[in-house]
C-alpha positions as CSV (number, residue, x, y, z in Angstrom):
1,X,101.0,8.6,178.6
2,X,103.7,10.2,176.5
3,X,106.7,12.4,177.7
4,X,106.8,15.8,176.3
5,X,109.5,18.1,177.2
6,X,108.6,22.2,177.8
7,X,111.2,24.4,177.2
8,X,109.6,27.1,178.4
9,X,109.9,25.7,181.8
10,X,112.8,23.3,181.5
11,X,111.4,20.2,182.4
12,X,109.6,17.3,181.2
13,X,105.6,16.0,181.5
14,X,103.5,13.5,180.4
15,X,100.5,14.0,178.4
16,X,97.4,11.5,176.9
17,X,97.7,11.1,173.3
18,X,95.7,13.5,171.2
19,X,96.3,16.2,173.6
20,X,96.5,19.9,171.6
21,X,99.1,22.1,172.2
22,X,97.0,24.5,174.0
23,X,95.6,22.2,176.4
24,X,99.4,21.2,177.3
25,X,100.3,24.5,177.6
26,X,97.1,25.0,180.3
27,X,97.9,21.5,181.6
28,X,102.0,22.5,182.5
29,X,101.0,26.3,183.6
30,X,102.6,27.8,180.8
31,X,102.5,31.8,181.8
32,X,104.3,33.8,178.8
33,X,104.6,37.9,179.0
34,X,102.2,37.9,176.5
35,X,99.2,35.5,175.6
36,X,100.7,32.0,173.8
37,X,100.0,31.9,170.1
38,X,101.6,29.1,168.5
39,X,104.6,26.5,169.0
40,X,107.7,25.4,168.3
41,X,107.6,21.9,168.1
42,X,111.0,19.8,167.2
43,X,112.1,23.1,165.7
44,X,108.7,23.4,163.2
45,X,106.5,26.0,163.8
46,X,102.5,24.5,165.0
47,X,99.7,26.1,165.6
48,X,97.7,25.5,169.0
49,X,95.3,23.0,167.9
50,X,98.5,20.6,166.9
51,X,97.5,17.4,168.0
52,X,99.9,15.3,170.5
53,X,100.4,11.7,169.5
54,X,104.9,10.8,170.6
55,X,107.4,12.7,172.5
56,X,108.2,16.1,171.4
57,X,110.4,18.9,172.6
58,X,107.7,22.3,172.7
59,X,108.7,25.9,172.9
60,X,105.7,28.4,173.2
61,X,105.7,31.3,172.0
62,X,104.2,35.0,172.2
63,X,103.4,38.2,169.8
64,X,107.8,38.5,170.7
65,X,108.7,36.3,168.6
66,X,109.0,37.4,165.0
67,X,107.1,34.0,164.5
68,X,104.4,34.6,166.7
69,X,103.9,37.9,165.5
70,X,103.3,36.5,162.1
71,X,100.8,34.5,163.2
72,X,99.1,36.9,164.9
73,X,99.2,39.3,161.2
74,X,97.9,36.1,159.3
75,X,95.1,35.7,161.4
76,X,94.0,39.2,161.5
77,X,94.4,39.3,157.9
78,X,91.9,36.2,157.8
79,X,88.9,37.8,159.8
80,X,89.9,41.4,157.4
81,X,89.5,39.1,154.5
82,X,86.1,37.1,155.3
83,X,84.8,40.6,156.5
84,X,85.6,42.5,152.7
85,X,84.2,39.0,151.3
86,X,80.7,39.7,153.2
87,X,80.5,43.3,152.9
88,X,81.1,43.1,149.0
89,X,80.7,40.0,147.5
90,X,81.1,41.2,144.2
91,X,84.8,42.6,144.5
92,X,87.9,41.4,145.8
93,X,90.2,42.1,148.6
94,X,93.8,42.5,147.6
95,X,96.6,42.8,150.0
96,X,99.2,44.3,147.9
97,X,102.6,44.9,150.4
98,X,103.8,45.9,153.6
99,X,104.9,49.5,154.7
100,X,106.0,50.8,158.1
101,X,102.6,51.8,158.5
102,X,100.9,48.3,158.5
103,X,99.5,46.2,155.0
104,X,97.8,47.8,152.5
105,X,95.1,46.4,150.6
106,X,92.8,47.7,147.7
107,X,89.2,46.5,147.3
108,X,88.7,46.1,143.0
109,X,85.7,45.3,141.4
110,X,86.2,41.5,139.6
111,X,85.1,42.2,136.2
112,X,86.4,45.5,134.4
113,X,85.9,46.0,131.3
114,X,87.7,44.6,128.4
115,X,89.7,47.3,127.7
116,X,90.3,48.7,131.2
117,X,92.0,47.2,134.4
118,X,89.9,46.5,137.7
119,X,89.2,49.7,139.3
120,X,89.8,49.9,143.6
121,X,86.5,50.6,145.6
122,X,87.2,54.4,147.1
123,X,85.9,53.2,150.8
124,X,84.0,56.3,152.6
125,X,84.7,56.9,156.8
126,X,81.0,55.6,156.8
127,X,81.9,51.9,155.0
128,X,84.9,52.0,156.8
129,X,83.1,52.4,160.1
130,X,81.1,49.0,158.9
131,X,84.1,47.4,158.2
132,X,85.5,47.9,161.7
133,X,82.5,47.4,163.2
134,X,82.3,43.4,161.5
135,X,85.4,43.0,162.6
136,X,85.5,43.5,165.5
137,X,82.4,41.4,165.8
138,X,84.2,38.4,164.5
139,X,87.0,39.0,167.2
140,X,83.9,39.3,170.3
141,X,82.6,36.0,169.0
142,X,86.0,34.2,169.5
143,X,85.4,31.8,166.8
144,X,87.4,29.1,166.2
145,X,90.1,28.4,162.9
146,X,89.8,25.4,161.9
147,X,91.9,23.6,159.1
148,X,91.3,20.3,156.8
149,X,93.0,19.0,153.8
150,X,91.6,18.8,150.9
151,X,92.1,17.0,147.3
152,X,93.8,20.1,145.1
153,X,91.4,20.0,142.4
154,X,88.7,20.8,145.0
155,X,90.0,23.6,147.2
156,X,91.3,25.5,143.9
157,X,87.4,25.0,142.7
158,X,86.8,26.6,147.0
159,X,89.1,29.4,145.8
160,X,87.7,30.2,142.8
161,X,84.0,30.6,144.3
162,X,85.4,32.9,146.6
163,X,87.0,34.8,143.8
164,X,90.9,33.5,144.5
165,X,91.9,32.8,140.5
166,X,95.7,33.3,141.5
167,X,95.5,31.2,144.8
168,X,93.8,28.5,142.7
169,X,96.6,28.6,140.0
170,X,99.0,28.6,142.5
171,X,98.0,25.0,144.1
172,X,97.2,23.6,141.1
173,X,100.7,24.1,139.6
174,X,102.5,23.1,142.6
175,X,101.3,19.4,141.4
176,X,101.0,18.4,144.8
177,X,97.7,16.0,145.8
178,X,96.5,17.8,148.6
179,X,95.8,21.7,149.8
180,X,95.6,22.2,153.5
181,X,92.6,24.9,153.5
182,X,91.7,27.1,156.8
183,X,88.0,27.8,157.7
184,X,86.3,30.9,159.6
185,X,82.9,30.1,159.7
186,X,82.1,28.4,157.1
187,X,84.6,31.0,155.1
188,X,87.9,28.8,153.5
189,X,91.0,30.2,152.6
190,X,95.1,29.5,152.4
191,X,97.4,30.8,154.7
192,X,101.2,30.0,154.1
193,X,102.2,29.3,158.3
194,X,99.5,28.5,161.3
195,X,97.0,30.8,162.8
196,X,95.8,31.5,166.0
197,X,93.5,29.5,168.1
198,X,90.5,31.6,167.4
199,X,89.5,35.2,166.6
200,X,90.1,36.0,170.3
201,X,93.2,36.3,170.0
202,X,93.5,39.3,168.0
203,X,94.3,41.6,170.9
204,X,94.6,45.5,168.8
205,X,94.6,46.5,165.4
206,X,93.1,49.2,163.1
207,X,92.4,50.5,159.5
208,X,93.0,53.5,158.0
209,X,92.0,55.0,154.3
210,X,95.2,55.6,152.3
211,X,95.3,56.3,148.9
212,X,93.4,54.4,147.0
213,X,93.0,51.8,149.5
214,X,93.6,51.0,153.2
215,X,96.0,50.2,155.5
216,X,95.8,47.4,157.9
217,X,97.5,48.4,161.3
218,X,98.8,45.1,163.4
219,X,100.7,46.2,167.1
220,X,104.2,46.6,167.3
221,X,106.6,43.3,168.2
222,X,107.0,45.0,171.7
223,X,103.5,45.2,173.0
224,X,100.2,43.1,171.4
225,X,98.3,45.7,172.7
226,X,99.3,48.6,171.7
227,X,99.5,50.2,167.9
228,X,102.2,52.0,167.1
229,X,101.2,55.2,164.9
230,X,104.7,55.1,162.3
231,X,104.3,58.0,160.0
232,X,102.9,57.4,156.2
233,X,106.2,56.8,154.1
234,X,104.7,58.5,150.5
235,X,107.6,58.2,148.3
236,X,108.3,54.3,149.4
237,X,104.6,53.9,148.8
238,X,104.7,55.3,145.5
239,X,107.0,53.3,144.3
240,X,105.4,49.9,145.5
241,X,102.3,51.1,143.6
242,X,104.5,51.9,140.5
243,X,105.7,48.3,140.2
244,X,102.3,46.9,141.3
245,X,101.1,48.8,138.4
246,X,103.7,47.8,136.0
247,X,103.4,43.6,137.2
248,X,99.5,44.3,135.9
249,X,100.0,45.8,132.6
250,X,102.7,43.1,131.7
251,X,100.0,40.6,132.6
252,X,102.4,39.3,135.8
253,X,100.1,39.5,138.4
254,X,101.4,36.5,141.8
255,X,104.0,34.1,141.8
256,X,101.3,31.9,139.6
257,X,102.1,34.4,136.8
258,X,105.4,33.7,137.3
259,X,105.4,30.1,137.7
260,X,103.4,29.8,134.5
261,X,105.7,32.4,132.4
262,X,108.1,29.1,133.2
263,X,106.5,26.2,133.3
264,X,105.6,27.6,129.3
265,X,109.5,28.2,128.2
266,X,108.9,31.9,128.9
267,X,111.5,32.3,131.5
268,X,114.0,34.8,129.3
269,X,111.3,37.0,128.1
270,X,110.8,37.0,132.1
271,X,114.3,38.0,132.4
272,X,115.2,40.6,129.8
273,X,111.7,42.2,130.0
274,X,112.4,42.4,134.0
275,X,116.0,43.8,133.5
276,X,114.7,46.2,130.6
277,X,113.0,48.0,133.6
278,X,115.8,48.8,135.6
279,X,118.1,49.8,132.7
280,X,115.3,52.9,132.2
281,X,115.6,53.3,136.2
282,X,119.2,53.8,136.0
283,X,118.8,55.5,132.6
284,X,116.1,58.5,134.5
285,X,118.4,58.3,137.7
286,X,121.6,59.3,135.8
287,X,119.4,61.9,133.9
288,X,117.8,63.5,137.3
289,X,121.7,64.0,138.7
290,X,122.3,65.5,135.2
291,X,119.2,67.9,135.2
292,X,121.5,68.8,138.6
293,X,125.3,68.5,137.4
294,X,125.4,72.2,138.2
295,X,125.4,72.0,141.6
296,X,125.3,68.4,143.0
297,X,129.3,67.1,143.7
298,X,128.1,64.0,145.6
299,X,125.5,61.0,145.2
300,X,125.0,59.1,148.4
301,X,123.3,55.7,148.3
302,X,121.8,53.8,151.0
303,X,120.0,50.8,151.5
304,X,119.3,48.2,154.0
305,X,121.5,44.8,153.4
306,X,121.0,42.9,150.3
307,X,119.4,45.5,148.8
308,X,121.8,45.8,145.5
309,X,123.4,49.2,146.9
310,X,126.4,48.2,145.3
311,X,125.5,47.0,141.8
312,X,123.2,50.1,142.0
313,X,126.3,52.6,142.4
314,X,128.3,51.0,139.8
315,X,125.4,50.9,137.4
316,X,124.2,54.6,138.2
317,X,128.4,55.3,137.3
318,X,127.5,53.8,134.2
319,X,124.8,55.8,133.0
320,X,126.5,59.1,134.1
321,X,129.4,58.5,132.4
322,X,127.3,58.3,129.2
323,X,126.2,61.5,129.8
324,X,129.5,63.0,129.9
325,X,130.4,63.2,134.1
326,X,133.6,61.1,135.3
327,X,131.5,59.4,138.8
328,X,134.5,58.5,141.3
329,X,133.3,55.4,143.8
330,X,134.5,56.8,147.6
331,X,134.0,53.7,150.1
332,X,132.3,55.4,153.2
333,X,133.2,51.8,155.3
334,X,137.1,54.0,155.2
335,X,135.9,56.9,157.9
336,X,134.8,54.3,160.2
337,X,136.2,56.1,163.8
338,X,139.0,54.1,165.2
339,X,138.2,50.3,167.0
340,X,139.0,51.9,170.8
341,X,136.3,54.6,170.1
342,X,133.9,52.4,168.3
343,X,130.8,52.0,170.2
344,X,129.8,48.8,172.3
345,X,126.5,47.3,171.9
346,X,124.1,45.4,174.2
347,X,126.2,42.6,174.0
348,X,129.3,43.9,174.9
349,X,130.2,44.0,171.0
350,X,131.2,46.1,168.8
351,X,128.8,47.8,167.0
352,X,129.4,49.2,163.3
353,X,126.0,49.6,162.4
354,X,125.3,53.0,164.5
355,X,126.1,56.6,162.9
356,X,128.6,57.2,166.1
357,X,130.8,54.5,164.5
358,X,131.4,56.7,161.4
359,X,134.0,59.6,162.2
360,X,131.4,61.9,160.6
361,X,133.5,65.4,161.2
362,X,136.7,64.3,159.4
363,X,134.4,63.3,156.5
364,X,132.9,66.6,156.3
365,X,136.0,68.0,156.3
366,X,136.8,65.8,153.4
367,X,134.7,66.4,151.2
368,X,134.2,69.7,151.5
369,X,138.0,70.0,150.5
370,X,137.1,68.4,147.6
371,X,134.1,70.7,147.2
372,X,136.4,74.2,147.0
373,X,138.9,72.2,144.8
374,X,141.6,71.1,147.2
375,X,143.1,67.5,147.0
376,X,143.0,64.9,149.6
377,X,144.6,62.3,151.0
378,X,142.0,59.2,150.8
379,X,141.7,56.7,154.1
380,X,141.7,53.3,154.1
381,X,140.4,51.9,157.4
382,X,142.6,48.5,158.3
383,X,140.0,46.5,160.1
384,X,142.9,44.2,161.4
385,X,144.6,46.7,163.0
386,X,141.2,48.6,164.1
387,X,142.2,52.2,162.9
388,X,142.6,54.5,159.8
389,X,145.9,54.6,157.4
390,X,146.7,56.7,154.6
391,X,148.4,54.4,151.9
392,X,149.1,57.5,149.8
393,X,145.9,57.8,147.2
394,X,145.6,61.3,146.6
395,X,142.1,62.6,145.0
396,X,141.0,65.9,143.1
397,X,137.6,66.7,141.2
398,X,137.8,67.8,138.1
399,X,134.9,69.9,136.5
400,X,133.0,67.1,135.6
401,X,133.6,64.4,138.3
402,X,131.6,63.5,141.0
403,X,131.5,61.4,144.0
404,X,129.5,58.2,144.9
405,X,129.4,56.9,148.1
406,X,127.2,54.3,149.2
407,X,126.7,53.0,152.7
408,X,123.8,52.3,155.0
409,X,124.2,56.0,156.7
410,X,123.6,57.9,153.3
411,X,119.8,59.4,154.1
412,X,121.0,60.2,157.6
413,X,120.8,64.1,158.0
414,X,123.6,64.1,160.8
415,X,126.0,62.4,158.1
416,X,125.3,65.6,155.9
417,X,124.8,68.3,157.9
418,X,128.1,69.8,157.3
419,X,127.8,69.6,153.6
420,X,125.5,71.9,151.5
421,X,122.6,70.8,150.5
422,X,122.6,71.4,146.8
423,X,125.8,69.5,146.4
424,X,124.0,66.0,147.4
425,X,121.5,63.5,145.5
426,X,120.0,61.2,147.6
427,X,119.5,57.6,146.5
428,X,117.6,54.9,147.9
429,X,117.7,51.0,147.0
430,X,116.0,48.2,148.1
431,X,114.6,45.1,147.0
432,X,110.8,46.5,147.1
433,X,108.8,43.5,145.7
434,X,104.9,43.7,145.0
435,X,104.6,40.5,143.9
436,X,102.7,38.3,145.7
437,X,102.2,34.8,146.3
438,X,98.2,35.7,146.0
439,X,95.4,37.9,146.0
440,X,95.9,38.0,149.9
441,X,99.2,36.7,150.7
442,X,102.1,39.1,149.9
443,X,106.0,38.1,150.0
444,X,107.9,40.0,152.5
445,X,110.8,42.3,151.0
446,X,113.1,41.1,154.2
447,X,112.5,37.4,153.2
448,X,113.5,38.4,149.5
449,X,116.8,40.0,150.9
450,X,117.6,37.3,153.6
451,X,117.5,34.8,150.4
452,X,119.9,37.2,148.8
453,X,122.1,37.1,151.7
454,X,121.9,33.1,152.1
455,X,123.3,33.1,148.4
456,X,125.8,35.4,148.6
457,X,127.7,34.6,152.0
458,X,127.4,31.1,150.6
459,X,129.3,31.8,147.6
460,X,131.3,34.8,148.2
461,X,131.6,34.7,152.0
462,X,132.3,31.6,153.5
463,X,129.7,31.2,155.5
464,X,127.3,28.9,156.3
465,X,122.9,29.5,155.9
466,X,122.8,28.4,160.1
467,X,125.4,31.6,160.4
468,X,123.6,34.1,158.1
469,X,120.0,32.8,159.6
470,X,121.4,33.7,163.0
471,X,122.6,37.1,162.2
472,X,119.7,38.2,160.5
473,X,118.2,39.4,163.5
474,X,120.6,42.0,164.7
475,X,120.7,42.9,160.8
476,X,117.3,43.6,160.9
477,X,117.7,45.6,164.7
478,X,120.5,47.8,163.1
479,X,118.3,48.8,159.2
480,X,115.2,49.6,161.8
481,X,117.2,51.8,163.7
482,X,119.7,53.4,161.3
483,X,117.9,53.2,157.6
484,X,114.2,52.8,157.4
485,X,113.8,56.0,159.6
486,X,115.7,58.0,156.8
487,X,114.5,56.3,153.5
488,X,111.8,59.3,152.9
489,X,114.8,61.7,152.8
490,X,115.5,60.3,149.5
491,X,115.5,62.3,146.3
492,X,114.6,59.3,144.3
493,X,113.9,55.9,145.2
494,X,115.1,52.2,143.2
495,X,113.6,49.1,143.5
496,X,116.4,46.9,142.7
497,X,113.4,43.5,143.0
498,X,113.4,41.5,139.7
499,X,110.1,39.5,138.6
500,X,112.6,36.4,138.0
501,X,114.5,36.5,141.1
502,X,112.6,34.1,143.4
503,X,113.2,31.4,141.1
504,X,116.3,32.0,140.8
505,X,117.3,32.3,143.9
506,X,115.6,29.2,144.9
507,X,118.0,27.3,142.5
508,X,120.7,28.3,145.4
509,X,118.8,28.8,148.6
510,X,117.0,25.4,148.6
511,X,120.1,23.0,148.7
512,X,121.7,25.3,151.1
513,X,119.0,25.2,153.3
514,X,118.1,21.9,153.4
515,X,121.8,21.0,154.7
516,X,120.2,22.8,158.0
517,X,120.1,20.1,160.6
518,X,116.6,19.8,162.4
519,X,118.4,20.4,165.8
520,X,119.8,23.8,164.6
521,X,118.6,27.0,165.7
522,X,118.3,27.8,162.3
523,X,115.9,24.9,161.6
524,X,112.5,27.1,162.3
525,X,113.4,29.6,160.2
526,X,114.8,27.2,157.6
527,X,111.7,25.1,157.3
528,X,109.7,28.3,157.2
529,X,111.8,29.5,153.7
530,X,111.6,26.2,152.3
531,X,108.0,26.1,152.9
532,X,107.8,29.9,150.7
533,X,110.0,28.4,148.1
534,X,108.4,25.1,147.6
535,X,105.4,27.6,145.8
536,X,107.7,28.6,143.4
537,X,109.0,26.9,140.3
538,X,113.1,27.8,139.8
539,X,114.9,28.6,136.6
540,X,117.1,25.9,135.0
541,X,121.3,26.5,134.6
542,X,120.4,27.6,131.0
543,X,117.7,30.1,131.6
544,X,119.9,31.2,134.5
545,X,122.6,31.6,132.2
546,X,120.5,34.4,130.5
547,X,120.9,36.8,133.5
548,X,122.9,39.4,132.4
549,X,126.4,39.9,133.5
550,X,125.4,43.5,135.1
551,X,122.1,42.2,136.6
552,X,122.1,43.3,140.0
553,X,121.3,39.6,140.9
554,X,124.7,38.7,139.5
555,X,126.1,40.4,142.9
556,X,124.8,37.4,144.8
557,X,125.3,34.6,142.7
558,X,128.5,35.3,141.3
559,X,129.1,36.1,137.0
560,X,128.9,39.7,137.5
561,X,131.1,41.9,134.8
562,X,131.8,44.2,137.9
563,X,134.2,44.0,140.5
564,X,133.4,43.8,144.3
């Protein structure tokens, strides 16, 4: 018998070898809020059907953890996949990205012709009906995932039957021996983390038609049986689908593209081509707040963290100053209310991320002195003392300046709603990534950013990946509540994601993370990067060396020709 210790219920029990982890959780009485769908086992995420053979210390979890409610996603995504493959064998089911909506996903035909690119299925209420309806049929019959590993060469020859060119690339330049490949009936694919036990598991979901394609509704975090109907975010779609767009006509379709562009010496064509499209972003920003120069006094940008606000502002400055305005940089973080009325948290901390922490009526008044031409004596907030000083910086516009001020509060309406309209332009940045890793697996824009953050509090910050993995949590809390609401509000959107910056970034993140002791907290979601990155191939010191010194990337890794 071996010894296996439950954290769920704080004690030890013994278990015959080969026992799964779902017949442990049965055996100890394991009763979550929600039904179990995976483990945590010495810190690494397992699915159910993990196999028992030494002492381990197990953690079960539900659709509440942000691990369990990926598994849940991949797993619906599975039986959505196996259903498009029946339905219409002779296209192909791409999941393209996420929105606050749910995944959406295309259906395109697999061969266009030459001198065309694939065209998406338009799926009638009736097909969509039929879709549903298999679905949901797969989910009745509670059928079992299984998974086996497989020699490379053979599962990429599995995925290419079934229509999967990039997830065969993908394996077959990783150079690694074997391909663990999942099976629903008879149906295999490659999922990057476990899945649940069976079908059965998938508790609620839906699909919609949107645009061109669908969207694939999972249940919110709070409740696995409940959907949450989030509004359709147009303008954040439209620019996913503009860079979707532009990765197919430069031939860059999944990380395999990338990873190839590399592997080939390609790597600063990669770069300068990928930087070449935000210089025209900034370029048609700077010339949209001209169109307006009129009128508009102020350009707020806002972002959630790592998003590039910053480099963004200073590059936006840039461009406007070429067409003859004078921008002046005002720091919003300086009308931050005083520390004894700054509001407490759940935790009995301080928390800065909420609009009441911004002293939003003496920034009105601000800048609407500056607005009728009256000078101003500029704040600095001291965060050591806790409270506002005035060191004496005195500010003016002149006919041709105009203020930029960037902060995560910038799309609110209550942050504005003293000011008039027609003096503001609205900007929002984010690192809004298309790329995928494959046809059916697409890379999370919050795991693009957390590895920006890793990097930059490692170099610029002090602190350590076990601190910044910890914090990402509440991060995440605070840009649900105060930013993502507000993004449609937005006169123009920029996606500040790079083709080239997963590789590099790996060059950092991966030695950082793998100082992350296996008994840390951090460890789960460590081992879960490090699985993401070990798919990608990263850039050398000398094709690294070719990012230019106003890249937005260089705010994270240091080398930047801007100040901070």
């Amino acid at each position: 018998m071996i010894k296996v210790y439950c954290e769920n219920l704080n004690k030890s029990f013994k278990c015959e070898p080969g026992t799964t982890l779902s017949q442990f959780a049965e055996q100890c009485g394991v009763n979550l809020r929600w039904p179990i769908l995976a483990a945590i086992v010495d810190n690494q995420l397992k699915e159910l059907g993990f196999l028992i053979y030494m002492s381990h210390n197990i953690r079960f979890i539900d659709f509440s953890h942000s691990d369990g409610a990926r598994t849940y996603s991949r797993s619906l995504n599975f039986i959505f996949q196996k259903t498009i493959s029946e339905l219409y064998p002779k296209h192909s089911l791409i999941i393209d990205y996420n929105l606050q909506s749910g995944m959406y996903a295309e259906i395109r035909e697999l061969e266009p012709d030459e001198d065309r690119s694939p065209v998406s299925l338009t799926i009638t209420e009736d097909e969509l009906k039929a879709i549903k309806n298999r679905m949901q049929e797969l989910i009745d019959a509670n059928l079992p995932f299984t998974r086996e590993k497989i020699r490379t060469e053979e599962a990429a020859k599995m995925f290419r039957a079934n229509n999967r060119e990039e997830k065969a690339s993908l394996h077959e330049l990783r150079g690694k021996f074997f391909t663990t490949v999942y099976f629903l009936d008879g149906y295999p694919d490659h999922y990057y983390g476990p899945l649940t036990e069976s079908t059965g598991a998938i508790t609620s979901w839906d699909i919609e038609i949107y645009n061109s394609g669908m969207v694939l509704r999972s249940p919110s975090i709070t409740n696995p049986y409940k959907i949450v109907r989030s509004p359709y975010q147009h303008k954040l779609f439209e620019v996913f689908k503009e860079f979707s767009n532009w990765c197919s006509i430069v031939g860059v379709r999944s990380v395999a593209s990338v990873n190839d562009a590399i592997i080939k010496g390609d790597a600063g064509s990669l770069i300068q081509l990928s930087e070449a499209l935000h210089e025209r972003k900034y370029t048609i920003i700077a010339d949209e707040i001209y169109k307006r120069r009129e009128q508009v006094k102020l350009i707020l940008i806002a972002g959630p963290s790592s998003s590039g606000k910053t480099t963004t502002s200073k590059r936006v400055a840039l461009q406007a100053m070429v067409l003859g305005l004078n921008p002046v940089i005002i720091e919003m973080d300086n009308y931050f209310v005083d520390r004894d009325k700054t509001p407490i948290d759940a935790s009995g901390n301080y928390d800065f991320e909420v609009l009441e922490a911004m002293d939003i009526e003496f920034l009105s008044e601000q800048l609407n002195q500056l607005f009728e031409g009256k000078t101003i004596d500029v704040p600095k907030f001291d965060f050591e003392q806790g409270k506002r000083v005035f060191p004496g910086n005195k500010l003016v516009l002149g006919e041709k300046d105009i203020l930029i001020m960037e902060g995560i509060h910038g799309l609110n309406p209550k942050l504005i709603s003293h000011i008039p309209k027609n003096k503001i332009f609205k900007i929002y940045a984010s690192a809004l990534t298309s790329l995928s890793l494959d046809e059916n697996n697409n890379i999370s824009t919050s795991d693009s950013r957390l590895l920006r953050r890793l990097v930059r509090d490692g170099n610029f910050r002090g602190m350590s990946p076990e601190e910044t993995i910890m914090r990402w949590p509440s991060v995440r809390r605070g840009e649900i509540n105060n930013i993502f609401p507000f993004q449609e509000n937005a006169d123009i959107m920029f996606n500040s994601a790079l083709l080239y910056e997963l590789p590099l970034l790996k060059y950092y993140a991966e030695p950082m993370l793998r100082r992350i002791q296996p008994n840390s907290p951090a460890s789960v979601e460590s081992i879960r990067l490090l699985k993401f990155l070990s798919y990608v191939k990263e850039l050398k010191p000398s094709e690294i060396s070719l990012v230019p010194p106003t890249s937005v990337l260089r705010e994270f890794i240091g080398g930047s020709s801007f100040e901070y």
